[in-house]
BAPA-259633 format. One record per residue (C-alpha): residue in three letters; x, y, z. Coordinates in pm, whole numbers, padded with zeros to 5 digits, always signed. Example, Ala and Ser with C-alpha at 12.3 -4.5 7.8 and 13.67 -1.06 7.14 Angstrom:
! BAPA-259633
Ala+01230-00450+00780Ser+01367-00106+00714
END
This chain:
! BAPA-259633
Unk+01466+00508+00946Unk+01166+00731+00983Unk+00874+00624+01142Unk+00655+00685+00765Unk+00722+00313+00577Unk+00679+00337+00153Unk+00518+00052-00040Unk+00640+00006-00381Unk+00735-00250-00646Unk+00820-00258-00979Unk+00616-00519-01042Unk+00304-00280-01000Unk+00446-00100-01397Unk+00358-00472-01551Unk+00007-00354-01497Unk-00050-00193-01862Unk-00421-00161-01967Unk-00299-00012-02336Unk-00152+00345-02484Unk-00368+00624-02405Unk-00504+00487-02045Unk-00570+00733-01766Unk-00444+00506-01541Unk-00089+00398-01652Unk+00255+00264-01519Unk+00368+00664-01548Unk+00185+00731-01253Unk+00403+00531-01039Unk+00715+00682-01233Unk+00618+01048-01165Unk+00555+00974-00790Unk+00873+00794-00729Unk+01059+01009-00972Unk+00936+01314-00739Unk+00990+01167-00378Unk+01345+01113-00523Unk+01423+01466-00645Unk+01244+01623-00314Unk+01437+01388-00090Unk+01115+01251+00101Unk+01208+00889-00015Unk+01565+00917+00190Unk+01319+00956+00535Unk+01108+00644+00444Unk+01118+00282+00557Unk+01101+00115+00272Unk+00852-00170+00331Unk+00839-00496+00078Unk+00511-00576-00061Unk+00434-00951-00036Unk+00158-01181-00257Unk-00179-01148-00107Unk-00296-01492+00019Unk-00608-01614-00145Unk-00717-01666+00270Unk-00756-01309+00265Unk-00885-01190-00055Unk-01181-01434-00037Unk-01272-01193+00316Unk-01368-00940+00101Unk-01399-01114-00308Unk-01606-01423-00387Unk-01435-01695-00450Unk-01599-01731-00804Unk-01499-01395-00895Unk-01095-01478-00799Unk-01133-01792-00984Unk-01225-01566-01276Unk-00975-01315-01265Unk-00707-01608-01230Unk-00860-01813-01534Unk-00851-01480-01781Unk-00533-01329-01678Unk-00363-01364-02027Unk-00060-01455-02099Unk-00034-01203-02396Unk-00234-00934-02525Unk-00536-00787-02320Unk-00839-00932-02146Unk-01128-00709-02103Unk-01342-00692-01790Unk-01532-00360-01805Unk-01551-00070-02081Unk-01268+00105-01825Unk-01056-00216-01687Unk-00878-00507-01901Unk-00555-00707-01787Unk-00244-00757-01912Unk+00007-01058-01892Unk+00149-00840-01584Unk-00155-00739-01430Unk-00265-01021-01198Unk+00064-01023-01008Unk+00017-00626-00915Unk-00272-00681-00809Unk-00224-00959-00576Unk+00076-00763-00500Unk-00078-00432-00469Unk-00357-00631-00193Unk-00029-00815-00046Unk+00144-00450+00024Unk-00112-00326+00223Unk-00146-00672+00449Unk+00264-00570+00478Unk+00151-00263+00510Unk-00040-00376+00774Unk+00222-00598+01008Unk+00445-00327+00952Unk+00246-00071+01154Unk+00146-00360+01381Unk+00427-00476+01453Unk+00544-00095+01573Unk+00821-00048+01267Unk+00632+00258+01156Unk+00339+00453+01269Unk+00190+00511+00890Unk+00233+00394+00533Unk+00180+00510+00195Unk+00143+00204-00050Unk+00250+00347-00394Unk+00062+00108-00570Unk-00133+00014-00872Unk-00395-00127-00983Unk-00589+00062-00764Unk-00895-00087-00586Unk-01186+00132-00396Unk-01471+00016-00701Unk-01382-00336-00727Unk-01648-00520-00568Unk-01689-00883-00450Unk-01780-01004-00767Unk-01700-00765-01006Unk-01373-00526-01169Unk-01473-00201-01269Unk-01335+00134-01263Unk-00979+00090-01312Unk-00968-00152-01023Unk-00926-00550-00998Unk-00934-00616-00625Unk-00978-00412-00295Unk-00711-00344-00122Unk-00852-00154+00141Unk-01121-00313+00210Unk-00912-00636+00198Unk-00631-00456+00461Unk-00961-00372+00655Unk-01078-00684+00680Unk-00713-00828+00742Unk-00639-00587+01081Unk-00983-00688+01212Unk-00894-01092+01194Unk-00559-01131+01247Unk-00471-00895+01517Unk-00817-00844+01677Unk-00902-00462+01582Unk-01227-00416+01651Unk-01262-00064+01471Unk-01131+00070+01170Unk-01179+00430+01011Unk-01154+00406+00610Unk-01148+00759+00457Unk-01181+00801+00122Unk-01114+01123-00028Unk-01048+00998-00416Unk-01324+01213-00639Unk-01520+00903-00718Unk-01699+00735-00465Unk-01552+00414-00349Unk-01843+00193-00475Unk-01665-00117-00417Unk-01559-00018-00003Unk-01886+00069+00046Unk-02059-00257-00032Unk-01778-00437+00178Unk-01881-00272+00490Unk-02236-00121+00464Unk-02392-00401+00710Unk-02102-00390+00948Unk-02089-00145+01231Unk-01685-00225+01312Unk-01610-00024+00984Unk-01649+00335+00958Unk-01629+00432+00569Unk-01634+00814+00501Unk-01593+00919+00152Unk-01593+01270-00042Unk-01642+01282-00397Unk-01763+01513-00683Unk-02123+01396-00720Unk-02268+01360-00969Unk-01992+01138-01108Unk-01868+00838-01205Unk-01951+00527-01052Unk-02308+00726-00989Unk-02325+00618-00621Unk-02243+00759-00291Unk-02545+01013-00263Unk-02546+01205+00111Unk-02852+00921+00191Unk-02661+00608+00132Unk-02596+00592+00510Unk-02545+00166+00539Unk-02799-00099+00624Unk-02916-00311+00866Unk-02639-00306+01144Unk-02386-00103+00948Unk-02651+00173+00987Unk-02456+00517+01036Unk-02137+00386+01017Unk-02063+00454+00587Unk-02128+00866+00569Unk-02106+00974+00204Unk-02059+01378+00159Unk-02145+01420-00211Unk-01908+01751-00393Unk-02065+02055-00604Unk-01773+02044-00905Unk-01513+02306-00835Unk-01472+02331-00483Unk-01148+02301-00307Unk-00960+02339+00015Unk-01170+02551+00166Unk-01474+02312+00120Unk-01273+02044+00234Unk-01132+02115+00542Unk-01483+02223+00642Unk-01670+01917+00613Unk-01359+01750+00706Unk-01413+01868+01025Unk-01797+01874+01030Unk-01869+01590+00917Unk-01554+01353+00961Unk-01409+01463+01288Unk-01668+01415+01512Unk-01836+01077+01348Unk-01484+00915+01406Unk-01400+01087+01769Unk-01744+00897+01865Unk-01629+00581+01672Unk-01302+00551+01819Unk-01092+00387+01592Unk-00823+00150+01624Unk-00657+00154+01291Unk-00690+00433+00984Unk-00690+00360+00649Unk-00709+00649+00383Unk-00804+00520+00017Unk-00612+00833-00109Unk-00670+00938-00484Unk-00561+01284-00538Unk-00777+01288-00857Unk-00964+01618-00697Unk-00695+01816-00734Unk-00761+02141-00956Unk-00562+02010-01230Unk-00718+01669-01310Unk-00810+01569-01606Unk-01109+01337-01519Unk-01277+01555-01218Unk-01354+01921-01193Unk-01267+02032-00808Unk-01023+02248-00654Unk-00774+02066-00408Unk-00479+02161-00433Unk-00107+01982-00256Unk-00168+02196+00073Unk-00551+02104+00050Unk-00424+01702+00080Unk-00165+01844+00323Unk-00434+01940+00560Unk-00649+01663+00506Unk-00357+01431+00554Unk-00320+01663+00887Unk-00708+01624+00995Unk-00702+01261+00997Unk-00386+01235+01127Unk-00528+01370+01420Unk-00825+01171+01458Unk-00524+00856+01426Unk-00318+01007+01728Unk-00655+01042+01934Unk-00772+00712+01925Unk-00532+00521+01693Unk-00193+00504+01857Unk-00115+00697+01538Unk-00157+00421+01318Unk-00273+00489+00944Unk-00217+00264+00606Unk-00247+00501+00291Unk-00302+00347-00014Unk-00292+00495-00347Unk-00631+00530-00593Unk-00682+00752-00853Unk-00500+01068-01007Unk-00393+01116-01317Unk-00234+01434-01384Unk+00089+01339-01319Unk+00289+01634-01177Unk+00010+01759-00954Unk-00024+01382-00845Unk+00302+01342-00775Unk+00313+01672-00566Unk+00020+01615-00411Unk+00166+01234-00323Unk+00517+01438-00184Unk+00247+01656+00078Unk+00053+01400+00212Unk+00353+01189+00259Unk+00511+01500+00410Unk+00221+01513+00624Unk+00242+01216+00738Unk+00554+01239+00841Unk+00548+01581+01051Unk+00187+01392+01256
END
């Protein structure tokens, strides 16, 4: 099989946070629906998501706050746990599932059966922070993958870029005081969650290392690709990282309902490209993708069909 692996489950549609919801089980049916009909799915190695180990989620969640989520997950109906987030009776298991794909993910690429990954998975996770759902998203799997590399196989440096159009709030906070995690994110500004303005920067040791490039509404590939390579490129050729992860939302295409830019599919096509560089250079090629927002479906599933396309031309 190719050397691009493919994270899914049908365990991730249990997730159901009610009729209506931006961020729904057809998501995952209109990207798998499309790599399908396009063929990309046939050149994938289709990699088997696992349970996240509570070992692991407590490196990046308090304990308290996993106790939480495991004494409200309901066994019918809905629990609420923001104005934006509730759970369902399905939704615990995707999301220790959703964590658990990208730590398989993660041995996957380390273990040299693949070079990248795209984790089609839901719920989502770039706001959640250590104590606290919010924004769609119940725990971190980035942040948790990041934190996974690092212990157990030594990594010492890891690029997260996050290109989703709301600033990943949640990654942020996991990393700002460490300097072995770069965290670059783009996002239309001002926006939800309200963070990520151009002088959040990190603190204390992690100073320099989380680089925030706040987004005028409307602009699109063009804009992109520029501070892609301003800003991004040469921040990570002087970090020198050994493992990428991209928290990839696609909610900045043109045709999204909750954002106003401009990308387009070839705009996450050469973004996918950019950063696929910056994995070859330093990386041994190695980048975990994992899904976060979008929510019109055809352009997200498009968009998902480039990137992974991308991916697997790097």
């Amino acid at each position: 099989m190719g050397k691009t692996g493919l994270v899914y489950h049908p365990a991730f549609l249990e997730h159901d946070m009610g009729p209506g919801h931006p961020e729904s089980p057809n998501r995952l049916r209109a990207i798998m629906q499309r790599l399908e009909e396009s063929g990309t799915v046939a050149q994938l190695t289709r990699i088997e998501p696992r349970r996240a180990e509570d070992e692991w989620v407590t490196q990046v969640h308090s304990p308290s706050y996993v106790a939480s989520l495991n004494r409200h997950a309901p066994t019918e109906g809905r629990v609420s746990l923001d104005p934006d987030t509730s759970m369902s009776p399905g939704s615990l298991h995707a999301a220790y599932l959703a964590a658990g794909g990208a730590l398989a993910a993660v041995d996957a690429i380390m273990a040299h059966q693949v070079e990248h990954v795209f984790c089609a998975v839901r719920p989502p996770g770039h706001h959640a922070e250590a104590g606290r759902a919010m924004g769609f998203c119940l725990l971190n799997n980035v942040s948790i993958a990041a934190r996974y590399v690092q212990k157990k196989y030594g990594v010492t440096r890891v690029l997260i870029v996050d290109w989703d159009v709301h600033h990943g709030n949640g990654t942020q906070h996991s990393f700002e005081e460490d300097p072995s995690v770069l965290f670059f994110s783009t996002h239309q500004y001002p926006h939800y969650p309200g963070t990520g303005r151009g002088t959040e920067r990190g603190k204390g040791a992690g100073q320099g290392f989380t680089i925030n490039v706040p987004m005028e509404a409307g602009e699109g590939d063009a804009e992109y690709h520029a501070i892609f390579l301003k800003a991004l490129v040469p921040a990570a050729d002087a970090f020198k990282p050994e493992f990428v992860i991209i928290s990839a939302g696609f909610d900045a295409h043109k045709d999204d309902p909750l954002a106003s830019m401009g990308l387009t599919e070839a705009g996450y096509a050469d973004l996918t490209d950019i950063v696929a560089g910056i994995a070859k250079r330093h990386a041994k090629g190695r980048i975990l993708s994992s899904l976060e927002g979008g929510y019109n479906l055809t352009a997200l599933a498009h968009s998902v069909d480039a990137h992974i396309q991308a991916l697997l031309r790097a």
